[in-house]
N, CA, C and O of each residue as an XYZ file, in Angstrom:
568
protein
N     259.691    116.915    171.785
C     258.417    116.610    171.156
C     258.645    116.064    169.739
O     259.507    116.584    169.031
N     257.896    115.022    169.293
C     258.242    114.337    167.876
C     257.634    115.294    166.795
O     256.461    115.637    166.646
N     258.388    115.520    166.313
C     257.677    116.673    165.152
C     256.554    115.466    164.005
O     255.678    115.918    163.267
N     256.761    114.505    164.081
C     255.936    113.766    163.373
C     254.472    113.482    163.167
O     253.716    113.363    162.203
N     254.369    113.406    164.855
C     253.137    113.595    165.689
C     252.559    114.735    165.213
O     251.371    114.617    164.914
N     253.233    116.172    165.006
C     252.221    117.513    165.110
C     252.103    117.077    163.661
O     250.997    117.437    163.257
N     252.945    116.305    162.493
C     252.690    116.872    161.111
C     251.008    116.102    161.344
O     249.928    116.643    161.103
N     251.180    115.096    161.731
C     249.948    114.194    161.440
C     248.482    114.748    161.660
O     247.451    114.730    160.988
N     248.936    115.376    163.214
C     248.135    116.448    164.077
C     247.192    117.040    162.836
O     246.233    116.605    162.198
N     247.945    118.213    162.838
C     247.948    119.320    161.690
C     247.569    118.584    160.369
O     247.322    119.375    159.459
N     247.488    117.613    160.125
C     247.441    116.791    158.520
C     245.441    116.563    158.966
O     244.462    116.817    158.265
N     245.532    115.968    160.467
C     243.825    115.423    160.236
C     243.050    116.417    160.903
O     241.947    116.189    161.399
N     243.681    117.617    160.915
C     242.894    119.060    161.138
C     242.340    119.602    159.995
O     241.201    119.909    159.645
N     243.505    119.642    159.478
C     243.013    120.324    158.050
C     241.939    119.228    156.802
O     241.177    119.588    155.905
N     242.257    118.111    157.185
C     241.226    117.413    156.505
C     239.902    117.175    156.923
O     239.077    116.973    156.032
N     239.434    117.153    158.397
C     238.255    117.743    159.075
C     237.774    118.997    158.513
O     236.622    119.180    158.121
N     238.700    119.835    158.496
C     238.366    121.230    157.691
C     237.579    121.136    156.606
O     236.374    121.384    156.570
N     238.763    120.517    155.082
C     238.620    120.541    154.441
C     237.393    119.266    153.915
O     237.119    119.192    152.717
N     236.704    118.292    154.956
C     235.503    117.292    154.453
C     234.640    118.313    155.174
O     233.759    118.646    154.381
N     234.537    118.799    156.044
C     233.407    119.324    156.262
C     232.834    120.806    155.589
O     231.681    121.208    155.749
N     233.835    121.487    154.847
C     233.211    121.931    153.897
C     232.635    121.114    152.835
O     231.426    121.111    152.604
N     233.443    120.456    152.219
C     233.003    119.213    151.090
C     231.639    118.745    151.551
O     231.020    118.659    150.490
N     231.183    118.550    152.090
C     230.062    117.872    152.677
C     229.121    118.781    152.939
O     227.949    118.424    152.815
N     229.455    120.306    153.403
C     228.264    121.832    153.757
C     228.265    122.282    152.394
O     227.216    122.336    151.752
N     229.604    122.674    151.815
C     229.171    123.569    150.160
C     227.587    122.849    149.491
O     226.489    123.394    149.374
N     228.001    121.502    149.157
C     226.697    121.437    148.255
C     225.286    121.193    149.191
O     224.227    121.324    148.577
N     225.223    120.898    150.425
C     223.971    121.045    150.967
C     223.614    122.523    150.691
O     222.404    122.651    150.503
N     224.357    123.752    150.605
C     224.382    124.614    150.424
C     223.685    124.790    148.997
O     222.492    125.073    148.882
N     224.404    124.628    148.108
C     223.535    124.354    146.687
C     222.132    124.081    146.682
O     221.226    124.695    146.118
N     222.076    122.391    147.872
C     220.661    122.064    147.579
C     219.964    123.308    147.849
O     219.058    123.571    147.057
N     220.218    124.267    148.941
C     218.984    125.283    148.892
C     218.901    126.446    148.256
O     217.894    127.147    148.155
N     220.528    126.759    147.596
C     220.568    127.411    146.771
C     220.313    127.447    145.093
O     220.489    128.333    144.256
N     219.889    126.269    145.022
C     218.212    125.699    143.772
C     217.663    126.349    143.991
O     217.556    127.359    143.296
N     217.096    126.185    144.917
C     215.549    125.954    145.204
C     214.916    127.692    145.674
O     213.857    128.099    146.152
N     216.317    128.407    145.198
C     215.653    129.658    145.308
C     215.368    130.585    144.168
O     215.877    130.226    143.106
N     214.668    131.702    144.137
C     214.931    132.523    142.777
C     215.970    133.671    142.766
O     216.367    134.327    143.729
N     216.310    133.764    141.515
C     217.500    134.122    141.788
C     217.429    135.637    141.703
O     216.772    136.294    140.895
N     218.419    136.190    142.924
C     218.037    137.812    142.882
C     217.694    137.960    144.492
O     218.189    138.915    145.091
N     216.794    136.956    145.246
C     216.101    137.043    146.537
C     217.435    137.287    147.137
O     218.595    137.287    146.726
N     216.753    137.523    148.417
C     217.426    137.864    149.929
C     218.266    136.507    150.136
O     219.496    136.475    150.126
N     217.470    135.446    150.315
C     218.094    134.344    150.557
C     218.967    133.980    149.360
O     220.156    133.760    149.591
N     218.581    133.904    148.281
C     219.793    133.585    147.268
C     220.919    134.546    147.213
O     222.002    134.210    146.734
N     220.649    136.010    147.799
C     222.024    136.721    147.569
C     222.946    137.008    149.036
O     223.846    137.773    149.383
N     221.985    135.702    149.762
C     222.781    135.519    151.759
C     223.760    133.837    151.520
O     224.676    133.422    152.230
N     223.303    133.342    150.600
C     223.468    132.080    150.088
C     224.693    131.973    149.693
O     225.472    131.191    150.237
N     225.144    133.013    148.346
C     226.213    133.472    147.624
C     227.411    133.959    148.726
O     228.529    133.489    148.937
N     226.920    134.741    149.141
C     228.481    135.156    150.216
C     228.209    134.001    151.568
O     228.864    134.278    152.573
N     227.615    133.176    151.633
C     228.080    132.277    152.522
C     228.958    130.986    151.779
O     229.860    130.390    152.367
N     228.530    130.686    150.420
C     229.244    129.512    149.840
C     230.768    130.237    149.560
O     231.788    129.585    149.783
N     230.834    131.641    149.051
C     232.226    132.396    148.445
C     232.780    131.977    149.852
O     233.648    131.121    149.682
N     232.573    132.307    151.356
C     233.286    132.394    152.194
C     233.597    131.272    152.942
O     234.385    131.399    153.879
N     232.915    129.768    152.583
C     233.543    128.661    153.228
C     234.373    128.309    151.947
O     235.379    127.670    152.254
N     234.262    128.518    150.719
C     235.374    128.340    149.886
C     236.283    128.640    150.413
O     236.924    127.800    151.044
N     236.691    130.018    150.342
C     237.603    130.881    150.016
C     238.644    130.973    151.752
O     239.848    130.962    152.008
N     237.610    131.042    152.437
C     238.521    130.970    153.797
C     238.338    129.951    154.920
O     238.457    130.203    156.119
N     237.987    128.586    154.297
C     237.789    127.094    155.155
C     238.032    126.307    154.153
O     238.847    125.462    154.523
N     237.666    126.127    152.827
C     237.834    124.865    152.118
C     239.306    124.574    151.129
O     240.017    123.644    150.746
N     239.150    126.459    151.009
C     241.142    126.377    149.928
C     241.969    126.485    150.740
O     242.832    125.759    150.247
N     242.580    127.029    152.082
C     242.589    126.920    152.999
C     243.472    125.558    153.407
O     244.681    125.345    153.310
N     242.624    124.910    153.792
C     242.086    123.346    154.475
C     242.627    122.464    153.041
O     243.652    121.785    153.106
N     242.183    122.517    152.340
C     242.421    121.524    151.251
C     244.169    121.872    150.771
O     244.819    120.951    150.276
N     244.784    123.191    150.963
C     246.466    123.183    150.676
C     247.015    122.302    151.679
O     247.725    121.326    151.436
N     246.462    122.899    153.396
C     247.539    122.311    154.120
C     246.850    120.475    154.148
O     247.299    119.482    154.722
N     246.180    120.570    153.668
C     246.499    118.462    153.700
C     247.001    118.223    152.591
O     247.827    117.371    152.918
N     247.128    118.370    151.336
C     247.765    117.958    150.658
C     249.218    118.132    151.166
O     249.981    117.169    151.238
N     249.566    119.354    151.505
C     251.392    119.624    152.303
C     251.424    118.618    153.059
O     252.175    117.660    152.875
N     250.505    118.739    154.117
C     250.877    117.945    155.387
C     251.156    116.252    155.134
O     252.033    115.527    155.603
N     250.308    116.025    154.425
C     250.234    114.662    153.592
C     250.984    114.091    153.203
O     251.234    112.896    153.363
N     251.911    115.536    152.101
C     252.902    114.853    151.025
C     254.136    114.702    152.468
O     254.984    113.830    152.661
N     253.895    115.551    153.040
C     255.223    115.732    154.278
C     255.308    113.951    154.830
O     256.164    113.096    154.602
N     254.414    113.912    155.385
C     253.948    112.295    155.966
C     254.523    110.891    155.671
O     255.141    110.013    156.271
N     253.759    111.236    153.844
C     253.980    110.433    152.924
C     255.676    109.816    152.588
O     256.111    108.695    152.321
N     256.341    111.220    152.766
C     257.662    110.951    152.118
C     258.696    110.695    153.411
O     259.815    110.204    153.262
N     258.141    111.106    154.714
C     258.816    110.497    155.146
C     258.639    109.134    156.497
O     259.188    108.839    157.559
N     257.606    108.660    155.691
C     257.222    107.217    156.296
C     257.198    106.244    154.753
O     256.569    105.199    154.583
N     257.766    106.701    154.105
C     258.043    105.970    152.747
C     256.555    105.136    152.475
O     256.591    103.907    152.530
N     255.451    105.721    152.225
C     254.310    105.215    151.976
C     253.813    105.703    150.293
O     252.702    105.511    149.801
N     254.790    106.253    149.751
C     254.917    105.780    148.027
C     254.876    104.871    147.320
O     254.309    104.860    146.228
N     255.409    104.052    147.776
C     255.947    102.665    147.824
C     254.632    101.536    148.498
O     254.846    100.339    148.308
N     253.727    101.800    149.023
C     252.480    101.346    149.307
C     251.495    101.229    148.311
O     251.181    102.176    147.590
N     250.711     99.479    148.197
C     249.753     99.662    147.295
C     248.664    100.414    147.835
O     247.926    101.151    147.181
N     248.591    100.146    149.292
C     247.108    100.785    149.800
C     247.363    102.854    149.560
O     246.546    103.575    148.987
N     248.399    103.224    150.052
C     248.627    104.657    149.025
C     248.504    105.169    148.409
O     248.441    106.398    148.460
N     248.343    104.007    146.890
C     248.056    104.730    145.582
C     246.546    104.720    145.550
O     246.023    105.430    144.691
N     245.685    103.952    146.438
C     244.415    104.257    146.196
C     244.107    105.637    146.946
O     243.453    106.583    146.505
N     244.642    105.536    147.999
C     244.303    106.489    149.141
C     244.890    108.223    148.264
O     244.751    109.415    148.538
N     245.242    107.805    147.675
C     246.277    109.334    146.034
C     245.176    109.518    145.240
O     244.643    110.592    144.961
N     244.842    108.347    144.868
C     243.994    108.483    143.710
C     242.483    109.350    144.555
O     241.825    110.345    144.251
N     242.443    108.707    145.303
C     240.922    109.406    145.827
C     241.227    110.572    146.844
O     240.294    110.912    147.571
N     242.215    111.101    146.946
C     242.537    112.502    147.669
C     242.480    113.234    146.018
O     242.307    114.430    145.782
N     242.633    112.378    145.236
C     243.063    113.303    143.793
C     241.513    113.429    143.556
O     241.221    114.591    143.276
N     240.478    112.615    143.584
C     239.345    112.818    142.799
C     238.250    113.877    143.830
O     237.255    114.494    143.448
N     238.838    113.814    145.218
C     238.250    114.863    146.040
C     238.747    116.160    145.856
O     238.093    117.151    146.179
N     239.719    116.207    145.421
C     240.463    117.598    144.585
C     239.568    118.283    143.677
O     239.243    119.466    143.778
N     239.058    117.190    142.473
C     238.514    117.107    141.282
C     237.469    117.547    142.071
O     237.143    118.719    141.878
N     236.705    116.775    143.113
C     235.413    117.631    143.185
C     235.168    119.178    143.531
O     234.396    119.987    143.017
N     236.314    119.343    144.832
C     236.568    120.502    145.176
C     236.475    121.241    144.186
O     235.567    122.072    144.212
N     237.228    121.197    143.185
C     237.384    121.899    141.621
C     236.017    122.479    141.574
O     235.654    123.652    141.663
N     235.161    121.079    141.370
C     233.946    121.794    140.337
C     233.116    122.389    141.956
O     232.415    123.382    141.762
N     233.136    122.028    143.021
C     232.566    123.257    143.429
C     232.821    124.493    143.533
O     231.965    125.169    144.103
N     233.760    125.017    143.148
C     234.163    126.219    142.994
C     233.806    126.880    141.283
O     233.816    128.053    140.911
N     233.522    125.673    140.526
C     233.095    125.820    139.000
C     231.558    126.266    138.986
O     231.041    127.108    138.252
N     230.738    125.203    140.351
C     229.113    125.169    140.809
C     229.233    126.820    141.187
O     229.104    127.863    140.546
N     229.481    126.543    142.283
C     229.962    128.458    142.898
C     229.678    129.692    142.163
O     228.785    130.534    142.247
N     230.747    129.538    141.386
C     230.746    130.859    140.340
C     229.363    130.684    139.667
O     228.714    131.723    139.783
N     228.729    129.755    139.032
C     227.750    129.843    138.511
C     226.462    130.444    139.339
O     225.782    131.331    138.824
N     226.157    129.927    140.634
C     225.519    130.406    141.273
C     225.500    132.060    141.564
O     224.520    132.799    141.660
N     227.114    132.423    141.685
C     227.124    133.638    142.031
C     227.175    134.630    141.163
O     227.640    135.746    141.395
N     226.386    134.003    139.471
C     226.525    135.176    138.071
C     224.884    134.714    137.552
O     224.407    134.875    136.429
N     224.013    133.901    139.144
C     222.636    133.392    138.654
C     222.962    132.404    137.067
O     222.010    132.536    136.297
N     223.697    131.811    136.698
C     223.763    131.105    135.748
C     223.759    129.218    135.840
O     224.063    128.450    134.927
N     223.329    128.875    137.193
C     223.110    127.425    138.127
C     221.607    127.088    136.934
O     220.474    127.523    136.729
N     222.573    126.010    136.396
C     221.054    125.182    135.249
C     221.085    123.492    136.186
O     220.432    122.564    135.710
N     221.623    123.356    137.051
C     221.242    122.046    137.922
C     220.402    122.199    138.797
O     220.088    123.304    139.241
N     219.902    121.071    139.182
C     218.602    120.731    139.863
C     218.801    120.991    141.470
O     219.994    121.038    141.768
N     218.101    121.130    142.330
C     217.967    120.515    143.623
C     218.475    118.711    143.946
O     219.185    118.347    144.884
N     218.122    118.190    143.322
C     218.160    116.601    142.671
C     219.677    116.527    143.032
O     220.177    116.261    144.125
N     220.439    116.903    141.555
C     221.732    116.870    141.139
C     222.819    117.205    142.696
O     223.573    116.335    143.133
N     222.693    118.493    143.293
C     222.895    118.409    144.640
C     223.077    117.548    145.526
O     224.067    117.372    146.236
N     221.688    116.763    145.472
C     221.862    116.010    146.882
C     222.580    114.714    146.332
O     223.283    114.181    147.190
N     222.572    114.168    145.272
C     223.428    112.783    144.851
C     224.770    113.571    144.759
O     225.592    112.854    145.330
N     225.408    114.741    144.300
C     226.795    114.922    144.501
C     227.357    114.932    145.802
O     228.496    114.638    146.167
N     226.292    115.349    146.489
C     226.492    115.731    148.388
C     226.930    114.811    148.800
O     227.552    114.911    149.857
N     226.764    113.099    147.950
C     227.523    111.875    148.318
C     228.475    111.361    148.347
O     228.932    110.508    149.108
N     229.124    112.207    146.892
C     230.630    111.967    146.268
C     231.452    111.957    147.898
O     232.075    110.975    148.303
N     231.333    112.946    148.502
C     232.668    113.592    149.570
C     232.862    111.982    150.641
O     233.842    111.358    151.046
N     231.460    111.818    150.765
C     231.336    110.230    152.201
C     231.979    109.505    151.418
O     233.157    109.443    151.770
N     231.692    108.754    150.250
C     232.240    107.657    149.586
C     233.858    107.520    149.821
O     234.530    106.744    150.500
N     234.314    109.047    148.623
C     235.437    108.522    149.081
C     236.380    108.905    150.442
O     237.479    108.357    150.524
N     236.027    109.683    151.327
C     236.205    109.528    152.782
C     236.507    108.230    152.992
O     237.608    107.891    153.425
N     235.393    107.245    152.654
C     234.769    106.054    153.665
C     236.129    105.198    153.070
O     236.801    104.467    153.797
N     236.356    105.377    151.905
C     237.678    104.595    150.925
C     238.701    105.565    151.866
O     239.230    104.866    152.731
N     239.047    106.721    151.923
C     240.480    107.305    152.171
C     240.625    106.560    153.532
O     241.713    106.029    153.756
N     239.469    106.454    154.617
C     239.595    105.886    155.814
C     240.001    104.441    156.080
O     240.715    104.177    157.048
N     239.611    103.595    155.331
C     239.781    102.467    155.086
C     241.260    102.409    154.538
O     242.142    102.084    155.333
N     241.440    102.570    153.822
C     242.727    102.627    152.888
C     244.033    102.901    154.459
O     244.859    102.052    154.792
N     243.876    104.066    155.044
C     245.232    104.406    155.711
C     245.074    103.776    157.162
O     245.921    103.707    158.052
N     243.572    103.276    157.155
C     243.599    102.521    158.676
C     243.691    100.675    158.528
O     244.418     99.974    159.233
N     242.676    100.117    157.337
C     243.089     98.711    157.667
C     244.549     98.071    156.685
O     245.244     97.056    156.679
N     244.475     99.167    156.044
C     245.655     99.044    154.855
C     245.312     97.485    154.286
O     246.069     96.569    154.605
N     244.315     97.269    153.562
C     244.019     95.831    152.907
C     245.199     95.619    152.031
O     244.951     94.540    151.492
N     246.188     95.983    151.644
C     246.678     95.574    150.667
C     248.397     96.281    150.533
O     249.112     95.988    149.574
């Protein structure tokens, strides 16, 4: 069996994982606005966002970066211009990951001063650059 095959396997598992939290956390937010804080629903809200963090999205987001760098280094795709975009925007989905876990905590000390609003335009960040990471490693423009 080509061990190459499973890294890849295992590489677009964990990134399914890790976009489809990216994409549930802040729909999550949007309704976790829109509640007051203290309720039933805002304190069912809190241990559902702690637990797709904590055991689907950190998770999910180590093994693609591993699986990735594994990939990367040995199909010599360092050395690729279409790569460094496809780096740069695994790096800025990092960055977002970040601040949802920054959003998170706030929610879960009632200290969330963003909107319902703010939510649903970040809820976009994750497609965009998807729609770039997809592009990038499938038509390779460049």
């Amino acid at each position: 069996m080509d061990a190459f095959l499973w890294l890849k396997a295992l590489h677009v598992i964990s990134i399914i994982a890790w976009m489809a939290g990216l994409l549930y956390l802040p729909r999550l937010f949007v309704y976790h606005s829109a509640q007051t804080s203290g309720s039933d629903i805002s304190e069912l809200l809190k241990v559902m966002e702690r637990r797709l963090l904590k055991f689907i999205m950190n998770p999910a987001m180590i093994a693609s970066w591993l699986f990735g760098f594994i990939i990367a280094a040995k199909s010599h795709a360092f050395s690729e211009p279409w790569f460094h975009v496809k780096l740069l925007m695994v790096v800025a989905l990092t960055i977002f990951h970040i601040m949802l876990g920054i959003w998170r905590k706030q929610f879960e000390t009632d200290q969330n001063k963003k909107s319902e609003r703010f939510y649903r335009l970040v809820n976009e960040v994750p497609t965009v650059l998807m729609i770039i990471i997809v592009i990038m490693v499938i038509v390779k423009p460049f």
